[in-house]
Backbone as CSV, one residue per row, in Angstrom:
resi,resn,N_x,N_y,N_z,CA_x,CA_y,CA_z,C_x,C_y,C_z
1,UNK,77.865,-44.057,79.017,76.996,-43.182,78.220,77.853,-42.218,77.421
2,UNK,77.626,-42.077,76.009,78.338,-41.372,75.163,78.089,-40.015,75.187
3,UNK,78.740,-38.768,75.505,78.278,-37.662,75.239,79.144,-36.606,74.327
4,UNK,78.565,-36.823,73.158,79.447,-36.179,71.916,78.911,-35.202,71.997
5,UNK,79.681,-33.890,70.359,79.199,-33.132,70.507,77.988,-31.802,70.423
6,UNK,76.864,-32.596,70.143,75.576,-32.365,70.592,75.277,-31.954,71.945
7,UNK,75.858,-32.952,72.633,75.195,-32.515,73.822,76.734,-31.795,74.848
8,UNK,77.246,-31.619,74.144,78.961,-30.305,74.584,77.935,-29.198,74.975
9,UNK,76.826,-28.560,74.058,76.517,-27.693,73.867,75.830,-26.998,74.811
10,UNK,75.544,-28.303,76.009,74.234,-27.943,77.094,75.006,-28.063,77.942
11,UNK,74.704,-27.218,78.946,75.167,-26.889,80.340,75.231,-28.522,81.043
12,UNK,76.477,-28.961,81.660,76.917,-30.570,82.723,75.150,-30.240,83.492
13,UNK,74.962,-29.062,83.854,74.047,-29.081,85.462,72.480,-30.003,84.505
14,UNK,72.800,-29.268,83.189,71.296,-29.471,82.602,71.291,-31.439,81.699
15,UNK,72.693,-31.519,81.391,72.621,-32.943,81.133,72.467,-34.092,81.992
16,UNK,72.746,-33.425,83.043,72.541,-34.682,84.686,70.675,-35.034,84.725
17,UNK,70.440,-33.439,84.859,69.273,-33.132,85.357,68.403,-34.073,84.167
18,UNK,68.680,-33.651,82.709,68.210,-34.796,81.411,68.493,-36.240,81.550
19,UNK,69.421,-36.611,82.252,69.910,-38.020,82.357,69.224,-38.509,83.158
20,UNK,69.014,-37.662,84.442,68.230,-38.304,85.451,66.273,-38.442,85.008
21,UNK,66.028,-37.788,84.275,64.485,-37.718,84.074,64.416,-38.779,82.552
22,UNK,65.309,-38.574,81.805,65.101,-39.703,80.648,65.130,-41.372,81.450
23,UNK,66.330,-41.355,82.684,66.329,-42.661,82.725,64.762,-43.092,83.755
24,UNK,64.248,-41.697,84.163,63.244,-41.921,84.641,61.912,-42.586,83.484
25,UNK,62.191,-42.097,83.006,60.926,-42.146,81.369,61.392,-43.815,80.764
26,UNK,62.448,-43.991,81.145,62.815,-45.341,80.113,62.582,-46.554,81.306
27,UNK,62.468,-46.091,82.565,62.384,-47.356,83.421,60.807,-47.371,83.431
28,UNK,60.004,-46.430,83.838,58.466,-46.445,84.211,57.797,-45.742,83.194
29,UNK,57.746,-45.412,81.695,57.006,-45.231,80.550,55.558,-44.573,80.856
30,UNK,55.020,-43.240,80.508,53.438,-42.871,81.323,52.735,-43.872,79.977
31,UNK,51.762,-44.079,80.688,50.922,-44.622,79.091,50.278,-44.137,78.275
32,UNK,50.283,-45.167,77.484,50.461,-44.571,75.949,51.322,-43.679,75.476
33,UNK,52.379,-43.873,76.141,53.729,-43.017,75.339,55.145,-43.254,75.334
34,UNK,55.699,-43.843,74.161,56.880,-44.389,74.234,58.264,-43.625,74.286
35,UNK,59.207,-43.076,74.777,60.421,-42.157,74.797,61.142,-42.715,74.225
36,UNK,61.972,-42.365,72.851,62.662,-42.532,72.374,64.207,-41.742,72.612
37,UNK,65.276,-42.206,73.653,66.176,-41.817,74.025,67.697,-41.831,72.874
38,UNK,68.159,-40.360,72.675,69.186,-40.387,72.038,70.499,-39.965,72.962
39,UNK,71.510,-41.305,73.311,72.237,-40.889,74.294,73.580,-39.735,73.744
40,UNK,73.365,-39.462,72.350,74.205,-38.219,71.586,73.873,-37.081,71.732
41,UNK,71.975,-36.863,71.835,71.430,-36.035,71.578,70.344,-35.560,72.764
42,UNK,70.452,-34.984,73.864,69.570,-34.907,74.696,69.214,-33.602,74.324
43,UNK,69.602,-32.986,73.880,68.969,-31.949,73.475,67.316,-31.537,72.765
44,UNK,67.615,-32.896,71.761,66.215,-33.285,71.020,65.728,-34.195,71.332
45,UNK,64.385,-34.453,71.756,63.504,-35.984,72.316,62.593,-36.101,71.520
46,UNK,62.781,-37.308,71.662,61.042,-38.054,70.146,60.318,-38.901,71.403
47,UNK,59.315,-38.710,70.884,58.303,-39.880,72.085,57.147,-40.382,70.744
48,UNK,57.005,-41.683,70.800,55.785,-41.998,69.546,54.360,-41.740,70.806
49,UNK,53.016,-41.366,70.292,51.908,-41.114,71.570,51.058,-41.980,70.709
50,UNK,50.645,-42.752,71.470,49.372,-43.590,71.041,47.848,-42.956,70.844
51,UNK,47.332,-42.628,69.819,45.928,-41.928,70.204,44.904,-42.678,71.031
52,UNK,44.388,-41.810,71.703,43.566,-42.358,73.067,42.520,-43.321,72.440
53,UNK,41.689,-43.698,73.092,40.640,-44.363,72.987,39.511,-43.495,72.660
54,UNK,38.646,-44.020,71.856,37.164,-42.757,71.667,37.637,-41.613,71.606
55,UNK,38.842,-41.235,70.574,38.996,-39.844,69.781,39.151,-40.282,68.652
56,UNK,39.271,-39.487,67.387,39.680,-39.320,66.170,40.507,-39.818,66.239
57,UNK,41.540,-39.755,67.066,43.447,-40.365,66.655,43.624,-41.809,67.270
58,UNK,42.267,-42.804,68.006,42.749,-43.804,68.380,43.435,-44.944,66.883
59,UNK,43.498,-45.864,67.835,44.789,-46.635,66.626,45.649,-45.602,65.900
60,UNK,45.904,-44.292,66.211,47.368,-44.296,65.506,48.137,-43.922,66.444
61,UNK,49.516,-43.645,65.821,50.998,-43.692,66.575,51.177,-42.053,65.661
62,UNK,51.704,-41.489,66.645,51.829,-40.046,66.712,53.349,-39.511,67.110
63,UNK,54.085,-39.695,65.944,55.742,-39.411,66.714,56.101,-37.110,67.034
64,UNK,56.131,-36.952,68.061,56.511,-35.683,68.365,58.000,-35.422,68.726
65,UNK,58.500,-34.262,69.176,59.628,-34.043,69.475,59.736,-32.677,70.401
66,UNK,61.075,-32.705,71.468,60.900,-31.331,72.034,61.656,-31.250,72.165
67,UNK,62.729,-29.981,71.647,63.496,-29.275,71.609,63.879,-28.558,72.417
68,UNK,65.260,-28.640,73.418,65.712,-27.923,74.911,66.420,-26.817,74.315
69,UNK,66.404,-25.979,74.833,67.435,-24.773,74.882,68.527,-25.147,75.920
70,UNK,68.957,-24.132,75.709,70.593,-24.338,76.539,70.381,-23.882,78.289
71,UNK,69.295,-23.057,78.186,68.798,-22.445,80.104,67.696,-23.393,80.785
72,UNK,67.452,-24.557,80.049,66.224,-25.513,80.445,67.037,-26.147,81.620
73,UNK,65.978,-26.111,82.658,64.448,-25.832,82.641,64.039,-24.562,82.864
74,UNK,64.991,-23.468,82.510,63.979,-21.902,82.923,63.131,-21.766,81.760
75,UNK,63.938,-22.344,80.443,63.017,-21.602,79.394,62.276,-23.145,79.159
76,UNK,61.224,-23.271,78.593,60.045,-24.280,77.867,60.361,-24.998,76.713
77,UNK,60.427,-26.307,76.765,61.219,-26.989,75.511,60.115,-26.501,74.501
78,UNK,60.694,-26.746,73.076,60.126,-26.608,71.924,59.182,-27.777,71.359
79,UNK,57.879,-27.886,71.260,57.339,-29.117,70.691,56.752,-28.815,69.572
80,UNK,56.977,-30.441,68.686,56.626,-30.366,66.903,56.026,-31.656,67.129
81,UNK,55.102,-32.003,66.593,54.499,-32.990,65.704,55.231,-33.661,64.430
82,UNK,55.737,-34.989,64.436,56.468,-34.890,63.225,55.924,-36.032,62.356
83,UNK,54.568,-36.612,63.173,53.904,-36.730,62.325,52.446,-36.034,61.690
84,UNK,52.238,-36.320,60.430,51.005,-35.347,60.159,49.320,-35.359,61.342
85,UNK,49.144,-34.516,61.632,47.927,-35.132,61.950,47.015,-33.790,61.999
86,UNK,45.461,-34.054,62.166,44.755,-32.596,61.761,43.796,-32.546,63.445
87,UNK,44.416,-31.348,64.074,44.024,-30.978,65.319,44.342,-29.564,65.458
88,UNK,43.307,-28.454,65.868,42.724,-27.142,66.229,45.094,-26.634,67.116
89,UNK,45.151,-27.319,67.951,46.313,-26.882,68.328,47.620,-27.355,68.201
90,UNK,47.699,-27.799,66.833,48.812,-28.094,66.209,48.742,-27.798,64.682
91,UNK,50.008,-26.602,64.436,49.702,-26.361,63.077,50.413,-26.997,61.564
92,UNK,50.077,-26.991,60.482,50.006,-28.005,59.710,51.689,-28.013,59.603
93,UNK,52.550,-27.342,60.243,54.102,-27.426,60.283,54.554,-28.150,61.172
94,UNK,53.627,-28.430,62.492,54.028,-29.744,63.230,53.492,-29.293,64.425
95,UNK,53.822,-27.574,64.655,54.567,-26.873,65.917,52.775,-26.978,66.601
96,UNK,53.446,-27.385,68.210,51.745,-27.872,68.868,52.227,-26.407,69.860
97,UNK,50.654,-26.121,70.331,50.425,-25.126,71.160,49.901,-25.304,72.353
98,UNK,50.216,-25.324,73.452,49.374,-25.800,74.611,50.494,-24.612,75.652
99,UNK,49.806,-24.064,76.678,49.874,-22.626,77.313,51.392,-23.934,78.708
100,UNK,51.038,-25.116,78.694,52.223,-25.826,79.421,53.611,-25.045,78.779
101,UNK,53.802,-25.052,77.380,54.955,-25.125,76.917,55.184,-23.424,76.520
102,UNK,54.106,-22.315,77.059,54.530,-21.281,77.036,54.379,-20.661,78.190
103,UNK,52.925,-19.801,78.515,52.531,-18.810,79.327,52.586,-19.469,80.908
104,UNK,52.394,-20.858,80.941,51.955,-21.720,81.986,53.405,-22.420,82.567
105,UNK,54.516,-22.482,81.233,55.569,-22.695,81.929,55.993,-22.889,83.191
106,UNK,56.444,-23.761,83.808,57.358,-24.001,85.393,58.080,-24.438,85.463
107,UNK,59.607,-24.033,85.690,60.738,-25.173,85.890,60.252,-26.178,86.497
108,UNK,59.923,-26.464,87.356,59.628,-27.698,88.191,59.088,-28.596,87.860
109,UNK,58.614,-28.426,86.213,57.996,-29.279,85.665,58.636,-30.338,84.425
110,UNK,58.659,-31.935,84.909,59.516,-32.250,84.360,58.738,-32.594,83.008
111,UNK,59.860,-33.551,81.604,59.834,-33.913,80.706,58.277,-34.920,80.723
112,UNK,58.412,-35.275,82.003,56.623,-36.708,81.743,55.531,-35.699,82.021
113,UNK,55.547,-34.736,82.942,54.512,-34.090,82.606,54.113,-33.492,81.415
114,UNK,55.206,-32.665,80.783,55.177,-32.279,78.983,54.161,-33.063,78.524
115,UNK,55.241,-34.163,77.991,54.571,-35.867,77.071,52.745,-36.184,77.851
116,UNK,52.773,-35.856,79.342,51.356,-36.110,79.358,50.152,-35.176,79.083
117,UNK,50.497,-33.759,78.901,50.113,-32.945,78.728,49.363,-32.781,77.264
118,UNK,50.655,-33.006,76.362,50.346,-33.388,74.490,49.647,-34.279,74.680
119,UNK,49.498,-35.753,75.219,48.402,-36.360,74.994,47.388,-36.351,75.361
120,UNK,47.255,-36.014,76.604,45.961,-35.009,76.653,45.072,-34.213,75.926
121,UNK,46.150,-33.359,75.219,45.559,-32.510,74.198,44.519,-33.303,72.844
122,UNK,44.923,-34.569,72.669,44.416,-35.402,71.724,43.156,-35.748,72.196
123,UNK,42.657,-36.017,73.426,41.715,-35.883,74.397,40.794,-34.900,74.328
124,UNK,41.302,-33.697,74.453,40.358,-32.329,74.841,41.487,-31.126,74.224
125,UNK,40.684,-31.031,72.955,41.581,-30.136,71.744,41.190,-28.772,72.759
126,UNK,41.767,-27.504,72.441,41.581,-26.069,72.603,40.696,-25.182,71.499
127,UNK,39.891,-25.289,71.045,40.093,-24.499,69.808,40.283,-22.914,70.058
128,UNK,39.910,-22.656,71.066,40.098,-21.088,71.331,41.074,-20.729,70.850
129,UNK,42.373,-21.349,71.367,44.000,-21.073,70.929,44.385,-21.696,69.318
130,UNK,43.503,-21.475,68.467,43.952,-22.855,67.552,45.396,-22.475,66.488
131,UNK,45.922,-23.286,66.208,46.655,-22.811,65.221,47.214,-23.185,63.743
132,UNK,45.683,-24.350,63.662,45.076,-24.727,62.403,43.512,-24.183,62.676
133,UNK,43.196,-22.974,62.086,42.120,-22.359,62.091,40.791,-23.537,61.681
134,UNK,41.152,-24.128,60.432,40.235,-24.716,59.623,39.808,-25.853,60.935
135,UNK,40.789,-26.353,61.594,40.596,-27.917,62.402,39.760,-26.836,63.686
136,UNK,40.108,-25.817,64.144,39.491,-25.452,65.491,37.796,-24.947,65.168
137,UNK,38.004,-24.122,63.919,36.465,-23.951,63.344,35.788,-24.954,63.122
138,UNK,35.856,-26.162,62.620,34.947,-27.393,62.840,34.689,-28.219,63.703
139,UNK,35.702,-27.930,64.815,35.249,-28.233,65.898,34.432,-27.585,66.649
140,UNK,34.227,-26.624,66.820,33.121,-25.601,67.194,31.584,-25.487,66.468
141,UNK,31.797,-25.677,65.385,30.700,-25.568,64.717,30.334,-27.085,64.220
142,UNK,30.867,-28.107,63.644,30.707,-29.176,63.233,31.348,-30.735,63.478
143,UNK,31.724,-31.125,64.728,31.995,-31.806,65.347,32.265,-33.523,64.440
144,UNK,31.300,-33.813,63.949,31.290,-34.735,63.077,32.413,-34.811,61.996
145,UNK,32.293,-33.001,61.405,33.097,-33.218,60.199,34.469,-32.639,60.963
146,UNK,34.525,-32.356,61.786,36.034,-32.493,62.055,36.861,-33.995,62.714
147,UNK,35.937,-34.549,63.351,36.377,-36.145,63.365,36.536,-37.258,62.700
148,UNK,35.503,-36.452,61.440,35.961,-37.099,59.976,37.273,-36.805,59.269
149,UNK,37.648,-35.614,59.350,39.173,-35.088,59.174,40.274,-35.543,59.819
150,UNK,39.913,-35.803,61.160,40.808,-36.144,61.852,41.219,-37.650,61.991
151,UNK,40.291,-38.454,61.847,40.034,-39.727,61.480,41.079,-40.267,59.852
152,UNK,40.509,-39.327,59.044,41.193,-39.882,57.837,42.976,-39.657,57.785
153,UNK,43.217,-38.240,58.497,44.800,-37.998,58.569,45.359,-39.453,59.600
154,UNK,44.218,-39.599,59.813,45.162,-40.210,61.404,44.975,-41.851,60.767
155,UNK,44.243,-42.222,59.592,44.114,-43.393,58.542,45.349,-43.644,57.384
156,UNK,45.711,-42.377,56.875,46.546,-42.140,56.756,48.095,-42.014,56.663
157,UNK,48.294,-40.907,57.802,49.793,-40.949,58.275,50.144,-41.757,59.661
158,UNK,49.070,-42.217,60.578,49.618,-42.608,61.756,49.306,-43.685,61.966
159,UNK,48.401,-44.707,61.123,47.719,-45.956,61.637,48.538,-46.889,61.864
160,UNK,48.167,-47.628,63.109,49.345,-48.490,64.197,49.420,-49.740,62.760
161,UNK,50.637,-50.230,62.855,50.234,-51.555,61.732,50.064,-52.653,62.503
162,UNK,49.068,-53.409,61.631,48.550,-54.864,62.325,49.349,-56.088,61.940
163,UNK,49.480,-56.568,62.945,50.434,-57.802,62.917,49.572,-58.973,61.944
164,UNK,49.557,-59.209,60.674,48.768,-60.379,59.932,49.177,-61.177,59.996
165,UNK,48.810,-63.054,60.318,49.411,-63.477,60.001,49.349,-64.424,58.731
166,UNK,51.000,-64.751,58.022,50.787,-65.237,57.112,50.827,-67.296,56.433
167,UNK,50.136,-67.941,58.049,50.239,-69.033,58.185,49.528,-69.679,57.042
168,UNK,48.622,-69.315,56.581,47.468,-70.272,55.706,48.409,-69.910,54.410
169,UNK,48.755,-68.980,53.957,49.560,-68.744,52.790,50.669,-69.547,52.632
170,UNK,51.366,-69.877,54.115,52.355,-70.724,53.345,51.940,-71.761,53.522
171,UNK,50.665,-72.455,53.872,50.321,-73.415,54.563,50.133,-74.137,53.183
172,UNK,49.223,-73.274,52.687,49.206,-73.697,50.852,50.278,-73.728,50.014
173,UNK,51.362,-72.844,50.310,52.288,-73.094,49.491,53.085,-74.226,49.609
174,UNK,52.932,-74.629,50.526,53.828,-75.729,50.698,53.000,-76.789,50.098
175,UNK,51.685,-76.784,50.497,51.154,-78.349,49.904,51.251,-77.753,48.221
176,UNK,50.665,-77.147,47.446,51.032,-76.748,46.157,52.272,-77.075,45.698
177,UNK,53.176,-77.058,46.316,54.774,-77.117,45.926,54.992,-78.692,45.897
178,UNK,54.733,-79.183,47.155,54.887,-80.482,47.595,53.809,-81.253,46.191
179,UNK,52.873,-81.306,45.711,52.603,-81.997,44.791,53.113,-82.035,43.330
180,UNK,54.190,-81.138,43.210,54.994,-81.785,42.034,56.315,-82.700,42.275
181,UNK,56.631,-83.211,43.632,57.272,-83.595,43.877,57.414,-85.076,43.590
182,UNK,58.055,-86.068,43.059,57.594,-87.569,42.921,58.250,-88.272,44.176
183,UNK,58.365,-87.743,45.108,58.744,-88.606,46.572,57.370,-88.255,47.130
184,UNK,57.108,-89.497,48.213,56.266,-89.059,48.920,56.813,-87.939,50.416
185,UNK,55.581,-87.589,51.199,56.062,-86.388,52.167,55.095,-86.814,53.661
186,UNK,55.904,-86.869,54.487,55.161,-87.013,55.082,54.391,-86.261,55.988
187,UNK,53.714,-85.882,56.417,52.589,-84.827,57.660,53.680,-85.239,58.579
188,UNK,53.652,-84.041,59.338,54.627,-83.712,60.804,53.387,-84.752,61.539
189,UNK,54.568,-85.140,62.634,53.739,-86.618,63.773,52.993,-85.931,64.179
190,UNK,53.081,-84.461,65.017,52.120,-84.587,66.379,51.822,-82.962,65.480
191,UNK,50.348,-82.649,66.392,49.928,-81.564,66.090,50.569,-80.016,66.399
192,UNK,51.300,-80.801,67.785,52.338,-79.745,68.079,53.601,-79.032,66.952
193,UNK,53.551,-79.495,66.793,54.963,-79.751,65.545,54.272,-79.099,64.361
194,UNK,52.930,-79.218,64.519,52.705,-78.196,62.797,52.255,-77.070,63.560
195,UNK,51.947,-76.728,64.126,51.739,-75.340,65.080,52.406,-74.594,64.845
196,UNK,53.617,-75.322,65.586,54.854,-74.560,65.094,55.630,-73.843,63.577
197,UNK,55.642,-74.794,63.072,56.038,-74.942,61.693,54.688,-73.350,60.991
198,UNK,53.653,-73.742,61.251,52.608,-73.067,60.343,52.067,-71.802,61.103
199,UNK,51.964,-71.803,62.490,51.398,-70.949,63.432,50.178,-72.049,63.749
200,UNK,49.322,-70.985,64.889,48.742,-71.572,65.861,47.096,-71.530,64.998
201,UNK,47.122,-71.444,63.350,45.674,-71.284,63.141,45.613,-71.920,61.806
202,UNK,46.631,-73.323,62.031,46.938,-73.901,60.644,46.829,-75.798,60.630
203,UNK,45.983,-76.064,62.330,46.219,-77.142,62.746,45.436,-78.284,60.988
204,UNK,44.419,-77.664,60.769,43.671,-78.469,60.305,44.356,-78.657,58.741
205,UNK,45.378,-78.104,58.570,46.359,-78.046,57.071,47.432,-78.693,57.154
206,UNK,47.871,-79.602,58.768,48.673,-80.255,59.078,49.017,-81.401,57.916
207,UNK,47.600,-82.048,57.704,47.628,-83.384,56.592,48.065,-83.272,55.542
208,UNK,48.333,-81.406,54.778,48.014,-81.321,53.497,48.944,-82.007,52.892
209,UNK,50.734,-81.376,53.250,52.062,-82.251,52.491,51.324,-83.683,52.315
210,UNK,51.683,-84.539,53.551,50.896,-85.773,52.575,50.026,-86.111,51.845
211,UNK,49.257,-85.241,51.450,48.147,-85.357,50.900,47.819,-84.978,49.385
212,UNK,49.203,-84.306,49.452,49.182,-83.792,47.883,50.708,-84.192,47.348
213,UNK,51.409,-85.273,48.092,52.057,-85.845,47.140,52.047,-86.571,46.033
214,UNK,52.963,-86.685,45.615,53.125,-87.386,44.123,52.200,-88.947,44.083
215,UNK,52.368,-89.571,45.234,51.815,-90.934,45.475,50.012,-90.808,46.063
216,UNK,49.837,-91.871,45.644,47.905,-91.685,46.397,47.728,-91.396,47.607
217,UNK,49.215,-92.085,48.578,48.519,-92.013,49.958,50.248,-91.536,50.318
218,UNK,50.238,-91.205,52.080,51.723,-91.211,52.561,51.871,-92.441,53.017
219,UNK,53.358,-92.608,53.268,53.697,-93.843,54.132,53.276,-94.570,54.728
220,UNK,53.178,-95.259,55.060,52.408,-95.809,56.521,53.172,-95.868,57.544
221,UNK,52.769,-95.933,58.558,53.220,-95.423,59.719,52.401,-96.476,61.057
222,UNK,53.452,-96.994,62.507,52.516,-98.198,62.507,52.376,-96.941,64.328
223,UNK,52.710,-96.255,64.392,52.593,-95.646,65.781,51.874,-94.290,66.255
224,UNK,51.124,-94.076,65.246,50.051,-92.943,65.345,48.949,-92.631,64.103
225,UNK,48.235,-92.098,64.701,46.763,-91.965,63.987,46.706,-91.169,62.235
226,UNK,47.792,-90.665,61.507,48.847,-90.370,61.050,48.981,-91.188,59.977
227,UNK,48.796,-92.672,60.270,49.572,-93.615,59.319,48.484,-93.963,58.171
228,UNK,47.543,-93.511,58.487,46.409,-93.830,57.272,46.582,-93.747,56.163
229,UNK,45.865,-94.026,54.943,45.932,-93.562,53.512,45.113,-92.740,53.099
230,UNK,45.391,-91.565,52.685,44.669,-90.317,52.370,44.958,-90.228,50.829
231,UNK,43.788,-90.859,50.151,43.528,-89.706,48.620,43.357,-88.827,48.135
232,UNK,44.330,-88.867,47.159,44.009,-87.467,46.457,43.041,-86.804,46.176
233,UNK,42.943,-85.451,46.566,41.405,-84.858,45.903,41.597,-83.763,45.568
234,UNK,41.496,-84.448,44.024,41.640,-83.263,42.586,40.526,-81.920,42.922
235,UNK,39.888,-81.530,43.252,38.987,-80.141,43.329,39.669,-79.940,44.720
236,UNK,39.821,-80.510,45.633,40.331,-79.929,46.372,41.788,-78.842,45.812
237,UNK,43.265,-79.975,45.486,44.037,-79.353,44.631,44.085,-78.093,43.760
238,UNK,43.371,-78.409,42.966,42.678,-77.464,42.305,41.871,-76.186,42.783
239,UNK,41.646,-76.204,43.920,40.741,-74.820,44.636,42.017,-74.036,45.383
240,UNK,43.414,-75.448,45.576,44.454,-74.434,46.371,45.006,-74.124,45.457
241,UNK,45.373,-74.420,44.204,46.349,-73.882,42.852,45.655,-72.399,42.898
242,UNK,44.121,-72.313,42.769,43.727,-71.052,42.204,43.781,-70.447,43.515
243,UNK,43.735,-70.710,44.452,43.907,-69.792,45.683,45.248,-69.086,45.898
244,UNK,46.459,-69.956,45.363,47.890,-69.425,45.247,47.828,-68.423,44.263
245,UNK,47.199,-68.950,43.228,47.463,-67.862,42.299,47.132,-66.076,42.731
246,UNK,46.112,-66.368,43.286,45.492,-64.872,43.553,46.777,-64.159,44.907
247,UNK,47.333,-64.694,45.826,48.243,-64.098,46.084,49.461,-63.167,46.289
């Protein structure tokens, strides 16, 4: 483990004590919250927080940070928001407020309780303490329109990205391509084999290469179901040209 000089700066007693609770956080993870470990920098911690379920912030990813002093754990790490998001106890500079990380303070309290604490907060805001006035006043008074606020920041700056996939796109591109070709082509043998090649939602586009080669039909073939003669079909062709195009 590298310890440059970032972390020179913190007391041996307090980098053990960090070493031992990060490698705690990186073996057993609380959920919904990922620790992002800098073995240069223990001083500063990032954790991304998943927004809960049935709040404003579900589906997004919420990266924070907390900042140690040099007497930690007597004094309370520093926490920021560093991504945007609109909530009664975090103000629009990042810096979150929750009475853990001041008045409520306890050495004894490690780094996973912190991280579970902030997400919590995404759970069951404060507004009493707020320190975005505008986000804690609509929560008190208008509930709707502050989950509409909170909803759109969190549409915004934090929304998890979705894995698309892009099998049918090339599924077409290839047969499109493959018909200016003057060789014939043949369809992969087994269905397995275009699965692969295309993904798992492209079985029925398996035929297309042969089907839009240069020749009327593919090869023949005397050892699977495969070997048939498949004609060309011009509107078909024609519905995947204009389908590429829009791409």
């Amino acid at each position: 483990m590298s310890l440059k000089a970032t972390n020179e700066n913190l007391p041996p007693t307090v980098i053990r004590q960090l070493a031992k609770e990060l490698k705690n956080l990186d073996d057993s993870p609380p959920e919904g919250i990922k620790v992002i470990v800098n073995d240069d920098d223990f001083a500063t911690i990032f954790a991304d927080i998943e927004g809960p379920a049935g709040t404003p912030y579900e589906n997004g990813i919420f990266r924070m940070k907390l900042i140690l002093s040099r007497d930690f754990p007597q004094s309370p790490p520093k926490g920021f928001f560093t991504t945007k998001i609109f909530h009664p106890n975090i103000a629009t500079s990042g810096e979150i407020c929750v009475n853990t990380l001041k008045k409520d303070w306890n050495p004894s309290l490690g780094l996973r309780h912190v991280l579970l604490v902030v997400r919590c907060l995404l759970i069951e805001p404060f507004p009493e303490s707020a320190l975005n006035e505008q986000a804690g006043k609509l929560l008190l008074e208008n509930y709707e329109e502050y989950a509409r606020h909170a909803r759109l920041y969190t549409s915004i700056h934090a929304l998890r990205p979705k894995n698309k996939s892009k099998s049918g796109a090339i599924s077409e591109s290839t047969a499109a391509l493959n018909k200016g070709q003057p060789h014939t082509v043949l369809a992969p043998i087994s269905t397995s084999t275009g699965t692969k090649a295309f993904g798992p939602n492209s079985q029925d586009r398996n035929a297309a290469p042969s089907a839009v080669s240069g020749g009327a039909s593919a090869a023949p073939r005397k050892d699977g179901p495969l070997a048939v003669k498949v004609p060309v079909d011009k509107k078909k062709m024609d519905a995947r040209k204009k389908s590429l195009k829009r791409l």
